[in-house]
MDTraj code that builds the backbone (N, CA, C; nanometers):
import mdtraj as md
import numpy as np

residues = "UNK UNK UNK UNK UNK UNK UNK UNK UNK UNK UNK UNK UNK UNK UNK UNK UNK UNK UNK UNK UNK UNK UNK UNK UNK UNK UNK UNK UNK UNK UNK UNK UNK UNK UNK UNK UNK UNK UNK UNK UNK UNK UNK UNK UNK UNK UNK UNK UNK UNK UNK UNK UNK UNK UNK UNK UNK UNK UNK UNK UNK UNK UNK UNK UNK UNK UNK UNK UNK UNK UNK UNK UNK UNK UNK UNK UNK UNK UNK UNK UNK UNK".split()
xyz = np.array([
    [-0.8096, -2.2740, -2.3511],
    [-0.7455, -2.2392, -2.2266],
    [-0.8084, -2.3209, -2.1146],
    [-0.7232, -2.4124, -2.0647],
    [-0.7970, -2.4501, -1.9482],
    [-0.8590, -2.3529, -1.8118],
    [-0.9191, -2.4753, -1.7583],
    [-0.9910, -2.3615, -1.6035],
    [-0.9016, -2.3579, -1.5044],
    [-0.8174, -2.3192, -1.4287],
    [-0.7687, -2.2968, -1.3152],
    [-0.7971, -2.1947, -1.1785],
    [-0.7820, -2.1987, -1.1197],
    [-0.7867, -2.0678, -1.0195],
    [-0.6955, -1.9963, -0.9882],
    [-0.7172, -1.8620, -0.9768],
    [-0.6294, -1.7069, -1.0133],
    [-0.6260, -1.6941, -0.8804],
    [-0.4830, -1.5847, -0.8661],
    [-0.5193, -1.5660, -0.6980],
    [-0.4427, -1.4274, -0.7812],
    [-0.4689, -1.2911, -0.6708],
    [-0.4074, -1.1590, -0.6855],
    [-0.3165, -1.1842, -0.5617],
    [-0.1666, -1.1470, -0.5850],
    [-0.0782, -1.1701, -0.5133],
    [0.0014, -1.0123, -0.4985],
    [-0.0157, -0.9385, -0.3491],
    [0.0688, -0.8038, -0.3715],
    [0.2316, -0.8869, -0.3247],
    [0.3261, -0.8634, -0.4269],
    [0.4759, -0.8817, -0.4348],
    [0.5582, -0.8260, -0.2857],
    [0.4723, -0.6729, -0.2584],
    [0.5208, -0.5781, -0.1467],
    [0.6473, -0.4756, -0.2370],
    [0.6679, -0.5152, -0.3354],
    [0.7399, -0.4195, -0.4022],
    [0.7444, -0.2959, -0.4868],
    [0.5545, -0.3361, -0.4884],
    [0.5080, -0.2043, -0.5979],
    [0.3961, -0.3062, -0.7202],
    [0.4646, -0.4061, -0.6812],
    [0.4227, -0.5286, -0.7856],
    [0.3359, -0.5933, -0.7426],
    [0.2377, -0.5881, -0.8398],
    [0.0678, -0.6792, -0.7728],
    [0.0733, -0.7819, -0.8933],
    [0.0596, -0.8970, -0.9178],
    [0.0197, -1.0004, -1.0068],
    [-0.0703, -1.0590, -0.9597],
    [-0.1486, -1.1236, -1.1237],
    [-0.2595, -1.2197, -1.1250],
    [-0.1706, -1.3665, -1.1338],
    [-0.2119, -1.4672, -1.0192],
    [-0.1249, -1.5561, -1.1504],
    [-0.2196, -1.6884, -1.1066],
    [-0.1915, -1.8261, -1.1287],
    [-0.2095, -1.8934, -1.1210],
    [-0.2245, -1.9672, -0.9599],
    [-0.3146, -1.9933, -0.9158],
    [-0.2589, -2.0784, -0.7464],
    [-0.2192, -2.1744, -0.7613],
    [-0.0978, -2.2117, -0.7049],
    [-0.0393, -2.3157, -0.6513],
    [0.0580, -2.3991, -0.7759],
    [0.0908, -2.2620, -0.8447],
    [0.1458, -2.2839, -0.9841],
    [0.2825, -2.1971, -0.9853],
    [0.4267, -2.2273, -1.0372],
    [0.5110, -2.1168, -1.0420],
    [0.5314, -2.0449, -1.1726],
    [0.4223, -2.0717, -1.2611],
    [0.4718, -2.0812, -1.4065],
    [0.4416, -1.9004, -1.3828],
    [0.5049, -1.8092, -1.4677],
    [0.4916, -1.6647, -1.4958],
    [0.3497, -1.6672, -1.4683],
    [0.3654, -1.4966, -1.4208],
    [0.1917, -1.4100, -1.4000],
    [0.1113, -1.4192, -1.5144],
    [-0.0032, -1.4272, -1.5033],
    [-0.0785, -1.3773, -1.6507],
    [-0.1203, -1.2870, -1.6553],
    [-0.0870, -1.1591, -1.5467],
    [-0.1309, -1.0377, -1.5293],
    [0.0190, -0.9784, -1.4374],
    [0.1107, -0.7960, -1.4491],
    [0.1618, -0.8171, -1.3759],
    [0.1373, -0.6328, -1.4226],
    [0.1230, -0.6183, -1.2855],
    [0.1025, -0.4281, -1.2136],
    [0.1982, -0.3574, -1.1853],
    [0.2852, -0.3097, -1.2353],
    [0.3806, -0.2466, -1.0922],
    [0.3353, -0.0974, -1.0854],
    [0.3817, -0.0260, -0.9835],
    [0.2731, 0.1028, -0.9527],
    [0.4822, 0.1752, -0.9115],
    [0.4754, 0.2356, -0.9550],
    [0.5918, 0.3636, -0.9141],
    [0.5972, 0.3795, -0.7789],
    [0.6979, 0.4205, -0.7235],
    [0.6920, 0.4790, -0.6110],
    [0.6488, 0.5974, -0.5645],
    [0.6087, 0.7026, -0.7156],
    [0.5188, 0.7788, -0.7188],
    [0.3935, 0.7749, -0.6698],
    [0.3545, 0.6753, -0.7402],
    [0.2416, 0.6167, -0.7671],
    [0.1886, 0.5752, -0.5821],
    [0.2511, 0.4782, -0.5639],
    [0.2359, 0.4349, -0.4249],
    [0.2301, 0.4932, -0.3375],
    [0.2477, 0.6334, -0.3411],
    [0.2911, 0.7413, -0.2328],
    [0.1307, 0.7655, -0.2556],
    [0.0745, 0.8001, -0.3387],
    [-0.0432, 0.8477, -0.4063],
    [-0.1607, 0.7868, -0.4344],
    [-0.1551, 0.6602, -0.3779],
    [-0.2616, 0.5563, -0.3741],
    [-0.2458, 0.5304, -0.2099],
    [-0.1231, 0.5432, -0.1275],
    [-0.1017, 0.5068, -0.0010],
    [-0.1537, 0.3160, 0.0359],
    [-0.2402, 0.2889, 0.0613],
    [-0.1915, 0.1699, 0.1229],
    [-0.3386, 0.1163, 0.0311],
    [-0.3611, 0.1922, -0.0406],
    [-0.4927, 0.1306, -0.1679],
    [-0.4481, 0.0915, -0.2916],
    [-0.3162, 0.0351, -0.3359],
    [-0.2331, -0.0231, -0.4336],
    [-0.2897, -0.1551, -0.4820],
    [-0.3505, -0.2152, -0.3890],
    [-0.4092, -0.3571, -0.4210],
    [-0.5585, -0.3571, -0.4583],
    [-0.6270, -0.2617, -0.3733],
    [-0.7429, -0.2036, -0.4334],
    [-0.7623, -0.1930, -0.5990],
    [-0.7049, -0.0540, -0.5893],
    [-0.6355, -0.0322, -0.7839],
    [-0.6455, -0.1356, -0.8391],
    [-0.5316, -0.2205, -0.8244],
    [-0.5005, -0.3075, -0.9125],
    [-0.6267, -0.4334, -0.9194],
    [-0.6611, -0.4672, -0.8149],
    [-0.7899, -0.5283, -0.8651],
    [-0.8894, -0.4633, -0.9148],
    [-0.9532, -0.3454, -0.9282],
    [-0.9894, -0.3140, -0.9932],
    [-0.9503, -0.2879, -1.1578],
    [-0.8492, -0.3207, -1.1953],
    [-0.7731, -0.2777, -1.3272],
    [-0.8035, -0.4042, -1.3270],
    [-0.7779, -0.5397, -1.2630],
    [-0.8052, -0.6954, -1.3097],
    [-0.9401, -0.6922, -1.3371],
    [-1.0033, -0.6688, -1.3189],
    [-1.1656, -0.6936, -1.2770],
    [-1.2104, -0.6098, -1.4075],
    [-1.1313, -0.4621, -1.4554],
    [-1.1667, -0.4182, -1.5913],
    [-1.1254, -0.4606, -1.7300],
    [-1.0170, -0.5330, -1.7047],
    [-0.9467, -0.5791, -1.7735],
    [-1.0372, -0.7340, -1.8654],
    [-1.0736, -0.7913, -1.7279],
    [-1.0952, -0.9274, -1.7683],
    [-1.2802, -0.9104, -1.8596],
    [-1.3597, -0.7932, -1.7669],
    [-1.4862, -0.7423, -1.8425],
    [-1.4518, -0.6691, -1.9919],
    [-1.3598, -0.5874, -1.9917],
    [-1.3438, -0.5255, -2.1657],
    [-1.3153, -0.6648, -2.2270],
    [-1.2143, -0.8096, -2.2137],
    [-1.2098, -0.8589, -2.2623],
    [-1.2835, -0.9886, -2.3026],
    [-1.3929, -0.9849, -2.2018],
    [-1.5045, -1.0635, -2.2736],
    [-1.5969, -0.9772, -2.3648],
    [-1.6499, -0.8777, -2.3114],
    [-1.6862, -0.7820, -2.4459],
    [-1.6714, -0.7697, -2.5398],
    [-1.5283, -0.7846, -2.5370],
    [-1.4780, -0.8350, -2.6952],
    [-1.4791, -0.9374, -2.7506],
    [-1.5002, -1.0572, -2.6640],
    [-1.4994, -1.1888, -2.7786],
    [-1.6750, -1.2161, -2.7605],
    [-1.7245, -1.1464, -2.7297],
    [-1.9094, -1.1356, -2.7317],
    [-1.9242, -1.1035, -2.8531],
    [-1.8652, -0.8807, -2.8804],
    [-1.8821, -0.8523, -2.9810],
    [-1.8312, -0.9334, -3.1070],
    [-1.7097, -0.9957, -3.0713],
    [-1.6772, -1.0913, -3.1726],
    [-1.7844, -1.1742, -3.2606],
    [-1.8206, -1.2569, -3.1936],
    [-1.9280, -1.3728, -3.2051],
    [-1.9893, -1.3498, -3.2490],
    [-2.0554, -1.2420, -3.2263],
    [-2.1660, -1.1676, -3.2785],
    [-2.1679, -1.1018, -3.4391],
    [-2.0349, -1.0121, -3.4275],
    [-2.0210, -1.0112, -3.5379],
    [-1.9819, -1.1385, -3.6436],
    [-1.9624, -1.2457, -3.6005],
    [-1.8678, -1.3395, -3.6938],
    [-2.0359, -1.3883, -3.7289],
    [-2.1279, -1.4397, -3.6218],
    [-2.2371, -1.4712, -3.6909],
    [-2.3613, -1.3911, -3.7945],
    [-2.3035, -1.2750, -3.7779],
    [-2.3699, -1.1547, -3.8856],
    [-2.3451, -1.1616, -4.0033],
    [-2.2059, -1.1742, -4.0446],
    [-2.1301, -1.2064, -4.1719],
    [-2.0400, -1.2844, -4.1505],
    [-2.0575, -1.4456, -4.1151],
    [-1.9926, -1.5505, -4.1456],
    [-1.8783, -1.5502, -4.2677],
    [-1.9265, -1.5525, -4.3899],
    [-1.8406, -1.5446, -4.4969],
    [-1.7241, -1.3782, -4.5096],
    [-1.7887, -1.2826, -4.4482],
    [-1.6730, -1.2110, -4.4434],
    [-1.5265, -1.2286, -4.3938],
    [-1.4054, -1.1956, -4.4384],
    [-1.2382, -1.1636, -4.3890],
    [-1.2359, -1.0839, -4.3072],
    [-1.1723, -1.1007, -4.1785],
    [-1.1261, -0.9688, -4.0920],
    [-0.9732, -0.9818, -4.1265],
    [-0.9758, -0.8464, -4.1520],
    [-0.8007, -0.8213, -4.1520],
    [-0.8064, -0.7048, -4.0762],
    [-0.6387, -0.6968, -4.0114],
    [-0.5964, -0.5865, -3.9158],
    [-0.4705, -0.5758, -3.9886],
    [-0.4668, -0.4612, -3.9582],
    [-0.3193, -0.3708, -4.0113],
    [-0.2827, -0.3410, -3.9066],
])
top = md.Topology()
chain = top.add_chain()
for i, resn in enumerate(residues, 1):
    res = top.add_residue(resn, chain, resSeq=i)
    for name in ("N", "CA", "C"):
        top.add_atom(name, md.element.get_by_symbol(name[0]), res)
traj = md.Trajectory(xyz[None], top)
């Protein structure tokens, strides 16, 4: 994956995306919050949602850590998923 820079963009529609700067290609992250929802967060919708980016992107290095880790424990083992 190359390196680029991310920008969090609120839509104003309910819709917060991660996407690319200065790029039109699709989000690589995309939020939408209900109008429920929005009533109920009030004007902290962008808050939220960076925080959900910010957890998002930490669980998923965690996982390719634990990965590594495990792959160098038992190299010769198969992972399979069902």
């Amino acid at each position: 994956m190359t390196t680029s820079i991310l920008e969090i963009v609120d839509c104003g529609d309910g819709e917060i995306v991660l996407q690319r700067a200065n790029d039109d290609s699709e989000p690589v992250v995309s939020i939408r919050f209900s109008d429920e929802a929005r009533v109920y967060l009030m004007d902290n919708g962008l808050e939220v949602a960076k925080a959900m980016i910010q957890a998002g992107i930490q669980a998923a290095a965690d996982i390719l850590q634990r990965d590594e880790s495990e792959a160098e424990a038992a190299p010769d083992t198969e992972r399979v998923l069902h």
